[in-house]
N, C-alpha and C positions, 0 to 999 in steps of 0.2 A: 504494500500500500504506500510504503513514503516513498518507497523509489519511484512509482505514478506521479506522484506527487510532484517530487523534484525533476524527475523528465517535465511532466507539464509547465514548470514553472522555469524550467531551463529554456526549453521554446519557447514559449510566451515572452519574454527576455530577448530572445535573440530577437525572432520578429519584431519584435516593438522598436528595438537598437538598430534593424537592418531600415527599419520602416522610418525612422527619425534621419539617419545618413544619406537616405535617397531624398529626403525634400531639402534636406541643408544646399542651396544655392554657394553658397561663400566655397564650400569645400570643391565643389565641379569646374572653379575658376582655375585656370594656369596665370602664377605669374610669371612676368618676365625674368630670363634669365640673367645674372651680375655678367658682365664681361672681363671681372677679374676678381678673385677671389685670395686673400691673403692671408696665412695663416703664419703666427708670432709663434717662435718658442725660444725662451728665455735658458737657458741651463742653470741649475742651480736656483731658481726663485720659486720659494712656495710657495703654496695657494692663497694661505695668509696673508703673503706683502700686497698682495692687491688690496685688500680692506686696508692694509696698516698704510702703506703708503696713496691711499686711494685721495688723499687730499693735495695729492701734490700732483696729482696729472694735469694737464691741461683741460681745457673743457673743449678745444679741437682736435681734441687726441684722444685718449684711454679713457675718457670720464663720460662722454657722450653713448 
């Protein structure tokens, strides 16, 4: 009986989730693609110094 149960309520779930992702308009948009993508790797700086030093950036650089 509870595995009915939870079958039932496992489908009923997905349907409702499958049913809500096909009327989402925003999700069926492409956007355009960057023409350049850059990716920073520091050596040696941990995750930390961003917050610790996060007031020293610039706000045309690392802060934006």
């Amino acid at each position: 009986m509870l595995t009915k149960k939870s079958n039932a309520l496992f489908l009923l779930s997905l349907f409702c989730g499958l049913l809500t992702a096909a009327q989402n308009p925003a999700a069926n948009t492409t956007l355009p693609r960057p023409k350049l993508v850059v990716g920073i790797v520091i050596d040696q700086m941990r995750w930390d110094y961003l917050y610790r030093y996060y007031d020293r950036f610039g706000t045309g650089g690392f802060k934006r």
